[in-house]
C-alpha positions as CSV (number, residue, x, y, z in Angstrom):
1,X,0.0,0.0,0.0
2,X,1.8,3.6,-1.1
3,X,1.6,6.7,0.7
4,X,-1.0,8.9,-0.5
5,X,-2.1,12.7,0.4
6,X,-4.6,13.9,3.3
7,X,-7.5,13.8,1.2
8,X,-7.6,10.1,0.5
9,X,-10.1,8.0,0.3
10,X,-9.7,5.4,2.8
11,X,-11.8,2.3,4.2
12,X,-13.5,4.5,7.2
13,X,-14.2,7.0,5.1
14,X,-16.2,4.5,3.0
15,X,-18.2,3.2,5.5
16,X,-18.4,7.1,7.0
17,X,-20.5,7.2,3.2
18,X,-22.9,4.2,3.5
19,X,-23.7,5.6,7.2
20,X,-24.4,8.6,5.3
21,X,-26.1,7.7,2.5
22,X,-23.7,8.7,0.1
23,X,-23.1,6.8,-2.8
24,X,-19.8,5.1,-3.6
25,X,-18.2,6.0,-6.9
26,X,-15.9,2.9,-8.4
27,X,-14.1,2.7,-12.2
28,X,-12.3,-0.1,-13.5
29,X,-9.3,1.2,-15.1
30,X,-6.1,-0.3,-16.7
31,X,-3.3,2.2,-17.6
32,X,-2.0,5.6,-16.5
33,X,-3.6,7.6,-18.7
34,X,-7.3,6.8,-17.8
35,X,-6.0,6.4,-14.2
36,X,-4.9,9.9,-13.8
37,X,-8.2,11.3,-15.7
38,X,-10.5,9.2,-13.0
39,X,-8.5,10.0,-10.4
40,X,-8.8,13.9,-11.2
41,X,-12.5,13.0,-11.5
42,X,-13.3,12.3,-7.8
43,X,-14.0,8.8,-8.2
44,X,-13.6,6.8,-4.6
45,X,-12.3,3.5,-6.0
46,X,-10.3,2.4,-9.0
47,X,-10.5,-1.2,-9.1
48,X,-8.3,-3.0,-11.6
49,X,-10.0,-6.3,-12.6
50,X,-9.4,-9.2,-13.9
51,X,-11.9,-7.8,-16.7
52,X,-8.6,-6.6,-18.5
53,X,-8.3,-10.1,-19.8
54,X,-10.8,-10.0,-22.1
55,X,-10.5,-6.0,-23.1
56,X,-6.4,-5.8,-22.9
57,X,-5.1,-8.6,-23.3
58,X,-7.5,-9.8,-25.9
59,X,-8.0,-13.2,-23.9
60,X,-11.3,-15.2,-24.7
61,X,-12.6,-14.7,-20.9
62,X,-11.0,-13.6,-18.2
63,X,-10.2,-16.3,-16.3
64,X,-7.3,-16.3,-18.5
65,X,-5.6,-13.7,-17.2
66,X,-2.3,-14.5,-15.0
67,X,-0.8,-12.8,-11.7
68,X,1.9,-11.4,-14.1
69,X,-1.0,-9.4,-16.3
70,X,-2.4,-8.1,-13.4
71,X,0.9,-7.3,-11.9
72,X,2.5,-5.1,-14.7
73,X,-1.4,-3.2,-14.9
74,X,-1.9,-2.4,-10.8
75,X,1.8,-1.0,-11.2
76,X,0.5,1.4,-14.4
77,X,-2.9,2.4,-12.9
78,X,-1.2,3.0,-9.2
79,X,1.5,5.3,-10.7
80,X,-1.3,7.0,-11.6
81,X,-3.6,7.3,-8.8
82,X,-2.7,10.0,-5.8
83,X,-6.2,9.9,-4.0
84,X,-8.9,7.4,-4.8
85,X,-8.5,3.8,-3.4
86,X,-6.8,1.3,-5.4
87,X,-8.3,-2.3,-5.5
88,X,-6.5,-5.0,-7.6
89,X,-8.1,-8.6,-8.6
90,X,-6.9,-11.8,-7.9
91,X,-7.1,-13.6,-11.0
92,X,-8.6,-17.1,-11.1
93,X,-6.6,-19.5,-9.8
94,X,-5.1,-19.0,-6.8
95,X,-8.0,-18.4,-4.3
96,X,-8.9,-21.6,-5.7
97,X,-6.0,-23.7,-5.1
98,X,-5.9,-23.0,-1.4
99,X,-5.8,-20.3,1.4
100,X,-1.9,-20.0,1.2
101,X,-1.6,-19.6,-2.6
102,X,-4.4,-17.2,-2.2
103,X,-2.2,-15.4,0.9
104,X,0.9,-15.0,-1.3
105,X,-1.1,-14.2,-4.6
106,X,-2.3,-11.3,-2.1
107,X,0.5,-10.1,-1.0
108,X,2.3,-9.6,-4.2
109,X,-0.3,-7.6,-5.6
110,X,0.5,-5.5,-2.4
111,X,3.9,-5.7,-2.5
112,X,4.8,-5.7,-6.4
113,X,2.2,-3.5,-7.8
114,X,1.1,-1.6,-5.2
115,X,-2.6,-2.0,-4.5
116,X,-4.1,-0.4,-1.1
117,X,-6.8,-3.4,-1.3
118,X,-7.7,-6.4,-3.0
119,X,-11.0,-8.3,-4.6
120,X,-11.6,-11.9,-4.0
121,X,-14.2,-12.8,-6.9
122,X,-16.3,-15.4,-5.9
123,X,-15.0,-15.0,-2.5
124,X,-18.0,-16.6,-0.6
125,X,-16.8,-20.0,-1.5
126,X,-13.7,-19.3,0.0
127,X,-14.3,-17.3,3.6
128,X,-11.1,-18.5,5.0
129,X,-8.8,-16.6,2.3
130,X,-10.2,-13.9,2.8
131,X,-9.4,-14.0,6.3
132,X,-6.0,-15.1,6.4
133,X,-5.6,-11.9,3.7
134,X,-7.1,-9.6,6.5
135,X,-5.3,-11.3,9.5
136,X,-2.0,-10.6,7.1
137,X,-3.3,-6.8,7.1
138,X,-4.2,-6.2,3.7
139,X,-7.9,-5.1,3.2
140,X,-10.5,-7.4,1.0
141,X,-13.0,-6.5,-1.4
142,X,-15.4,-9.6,-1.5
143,X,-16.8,-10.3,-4.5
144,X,-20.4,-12.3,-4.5
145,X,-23.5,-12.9,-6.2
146,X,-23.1,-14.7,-10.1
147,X,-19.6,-14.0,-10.9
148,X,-17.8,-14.6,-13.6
149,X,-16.1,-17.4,-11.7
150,X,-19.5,-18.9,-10.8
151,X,-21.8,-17.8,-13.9
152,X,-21.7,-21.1,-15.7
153,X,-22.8,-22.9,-11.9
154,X,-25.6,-21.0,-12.5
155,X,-26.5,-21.8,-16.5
156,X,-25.3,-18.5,-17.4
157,X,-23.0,-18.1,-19.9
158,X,-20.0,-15.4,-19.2
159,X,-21.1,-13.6,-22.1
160,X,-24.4,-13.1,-21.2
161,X,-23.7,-11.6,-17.8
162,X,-23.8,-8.1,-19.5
163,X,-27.0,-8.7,-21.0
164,X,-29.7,-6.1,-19.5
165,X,-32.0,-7.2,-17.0
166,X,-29.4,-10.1,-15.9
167,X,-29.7,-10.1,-12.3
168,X,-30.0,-12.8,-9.3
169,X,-32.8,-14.9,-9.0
170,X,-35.1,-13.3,-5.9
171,X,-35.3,-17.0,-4.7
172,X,-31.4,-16.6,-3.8
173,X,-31.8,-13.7,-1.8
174,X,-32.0,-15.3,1.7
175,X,-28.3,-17.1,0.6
176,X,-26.8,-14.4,-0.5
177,X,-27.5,-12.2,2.7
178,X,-26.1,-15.4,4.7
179,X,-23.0,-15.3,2.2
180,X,-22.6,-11.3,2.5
181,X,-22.7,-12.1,6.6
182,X,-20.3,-14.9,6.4
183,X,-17.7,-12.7,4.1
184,X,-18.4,-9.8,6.5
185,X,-17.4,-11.9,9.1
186,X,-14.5,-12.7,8.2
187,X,-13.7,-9.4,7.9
188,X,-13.7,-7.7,4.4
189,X,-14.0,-3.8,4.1
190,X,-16.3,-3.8,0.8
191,X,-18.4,-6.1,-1.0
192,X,-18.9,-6.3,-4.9
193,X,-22.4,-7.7,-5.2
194,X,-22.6,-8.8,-9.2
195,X,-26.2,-9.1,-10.5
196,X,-27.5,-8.1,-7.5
197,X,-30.9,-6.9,-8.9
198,X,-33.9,-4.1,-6.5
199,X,-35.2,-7.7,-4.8
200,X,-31.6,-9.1,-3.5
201,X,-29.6,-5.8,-3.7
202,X,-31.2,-3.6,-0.6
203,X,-31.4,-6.6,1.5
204,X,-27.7,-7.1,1.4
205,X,-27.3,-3.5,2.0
206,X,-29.5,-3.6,5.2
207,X,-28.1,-6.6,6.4
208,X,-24.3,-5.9,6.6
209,X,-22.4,-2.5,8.0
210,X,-19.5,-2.5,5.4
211,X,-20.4,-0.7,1.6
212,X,-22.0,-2.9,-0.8
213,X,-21.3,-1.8,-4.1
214,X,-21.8,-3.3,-7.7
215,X,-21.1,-3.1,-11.6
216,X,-22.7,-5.5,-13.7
217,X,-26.5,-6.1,-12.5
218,X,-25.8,-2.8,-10.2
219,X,-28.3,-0.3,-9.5
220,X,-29.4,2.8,-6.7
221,X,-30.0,-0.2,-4.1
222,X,-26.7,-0.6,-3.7
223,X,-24.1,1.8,-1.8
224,X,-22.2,2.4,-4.9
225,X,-21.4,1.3,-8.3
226,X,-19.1,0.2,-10.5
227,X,-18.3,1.0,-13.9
228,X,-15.5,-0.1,-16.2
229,X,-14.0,3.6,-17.3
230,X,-13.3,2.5,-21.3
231,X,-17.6,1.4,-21.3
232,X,-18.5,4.5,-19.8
233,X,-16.7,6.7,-22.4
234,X,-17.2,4.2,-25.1
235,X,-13.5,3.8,-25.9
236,X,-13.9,0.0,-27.1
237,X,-14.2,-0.7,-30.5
238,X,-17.6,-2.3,-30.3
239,X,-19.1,1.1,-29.3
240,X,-18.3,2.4,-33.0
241,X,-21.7,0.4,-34.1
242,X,-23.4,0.1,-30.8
243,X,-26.6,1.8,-30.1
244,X,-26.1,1.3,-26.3
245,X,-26.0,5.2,-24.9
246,X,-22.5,6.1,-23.1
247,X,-21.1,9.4,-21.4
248,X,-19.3,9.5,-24.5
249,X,-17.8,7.6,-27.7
250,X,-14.4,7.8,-27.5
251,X,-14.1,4.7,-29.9
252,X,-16.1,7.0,-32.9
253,X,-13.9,10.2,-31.9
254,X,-10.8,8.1,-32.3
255,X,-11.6,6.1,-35.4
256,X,-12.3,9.9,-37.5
257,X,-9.2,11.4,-35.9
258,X,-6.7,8.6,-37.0
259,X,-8.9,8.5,-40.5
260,X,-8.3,12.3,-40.8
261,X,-4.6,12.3,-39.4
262,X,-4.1,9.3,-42.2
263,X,-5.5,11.3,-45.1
264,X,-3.0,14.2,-44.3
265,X,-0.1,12.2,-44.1
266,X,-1.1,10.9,-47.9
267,X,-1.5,14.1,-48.8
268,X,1.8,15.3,-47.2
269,X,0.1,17.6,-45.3
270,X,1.5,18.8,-42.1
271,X,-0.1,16.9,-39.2
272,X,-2.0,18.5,-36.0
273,X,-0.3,18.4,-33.0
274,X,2.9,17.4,-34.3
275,X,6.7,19.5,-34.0
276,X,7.0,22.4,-36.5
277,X,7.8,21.3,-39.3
278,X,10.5,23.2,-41.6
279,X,11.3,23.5,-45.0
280,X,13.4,21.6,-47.1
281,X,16.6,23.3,-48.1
């Protein structure tokens, strides 16, 4: 965990929020760039998840992403964070191969690439990680609900996870508020509630005293959301033909800048935002 200024965010001040009633703000983010813009933002939480798989690294799913990946991105996107919260994955695989390879997997992302906290997905199968990661000092952000870890348990493909109106069945609500006591228990500082749904969402919220935030399946029932920073400016290239509405569409504004800066290099034009160019002799 690195120093940061007096006007962190910081776990008490999180749960000072829920207490309040004010609502959590959380981006996923994986470089410096977009770290430093979300950071000058306000936002209270810039989680780097395992997510970057899929839209980095250009794996199939994300549970193909390694410690290493999520190493050399924690390390970009902390360089770049002075005051919000930085929460870093733990990619599939180690959580599941056993409390002490989940302990060291922990630690690194600490220790190597500098993350204040980190998120166990799926972590209500696994209650005793998480508490050997506290116990060690390092703060856990629970993940629970239909992950993408535990989708396919449920019949539901990872893909599909994104769809609208993909939530939690209501019949699972009395688990999942046993599950969001059990991880509470063993003492994570924030819970990522995925597909939460209005039925299954506010019931988690009322039954535990730590935040309860969310992204996909999210909603104003929860303490918080989360919201991967490249979706909400549509910087991915499927938001050049999607229809879905965004803060912005980076991914359009990019493709006619490059397009324009390509047509004045064939026309040996002088480019924008390039050095002077001078005159041939």
């Amino acid at each position: 965990m690195q120093p940061r200024g007096e006007s962190a965010v910081t776990i008490p001040v999180l749960r000072q929020m829920k207490r309040a009633g004010q609502k959590i703000v959380g981006v996923v983010a994986w470089d410096f760039q977009i770290a430093q813009i979300v950071d000058r933002a306000g936002v209270d939480i810039v989680s780097v998840g395992d997510s970057v798989g899929t839209n980095l690294w250009g794996h199939a799913n994300p549970l193909a992403v390694t410690m290493e990946e999520m190493i050399v991105v924690c390390k970009a996107v902390r360089r770049g964070v002075k005051r919000a919260l930085v929460s870093c994955d733990v990619p599939f695989g180690p959580v599941q191969e056993g409390t002490d390879s989940a302990l060291r997997a922990a630690i690194r992302l600490v220790k190597e690439a500098g993350a204040d906290m980190i998120k166990l997905d799926g972590a209500a199968e696994f209650p005793e990680a998480a508490r050997a990661i506290v116990r060690a000092g390092i703060p856990v952000f629970a993940q629970f609900g239909i992950t993408p870890q535990t989708a396919l348990q449920h019949g539901i493909p990872y893909g599909d996870m994104s769809k609208p109106g993909a939530q939690v069945p209501a019949a699972m609500t009395a688990k999942l508020v046993e599950e969001a006591r059990r991880l509470e228990d063993a003492g994570a500082s924030l819970l990522d509630f995925t597909l939460s749904g209005p039925v299954a969402g506010p019931a988690v919220v009322d039954a535990v005293s730590i935040p309860v935030i969310g992204g996909l399946g999210g909603g104003p029932w929860l303490d918080g959301r989360m919201r991967m920073a490249h979706a909400a400016i549509g910087y991915a290239a499927a938001a050049l033909d999607s229809k879905i509405e965004t803060y912005a569409n980076v991914a359009r504004i990019t493709l006619e800048a490059i397009t324009a800066y390509a047509e004045d290099v064939r026309a040996a034009r002088q480019i924008k935002g390039g050095l002077p160019v001078t005159s041939a002799p």
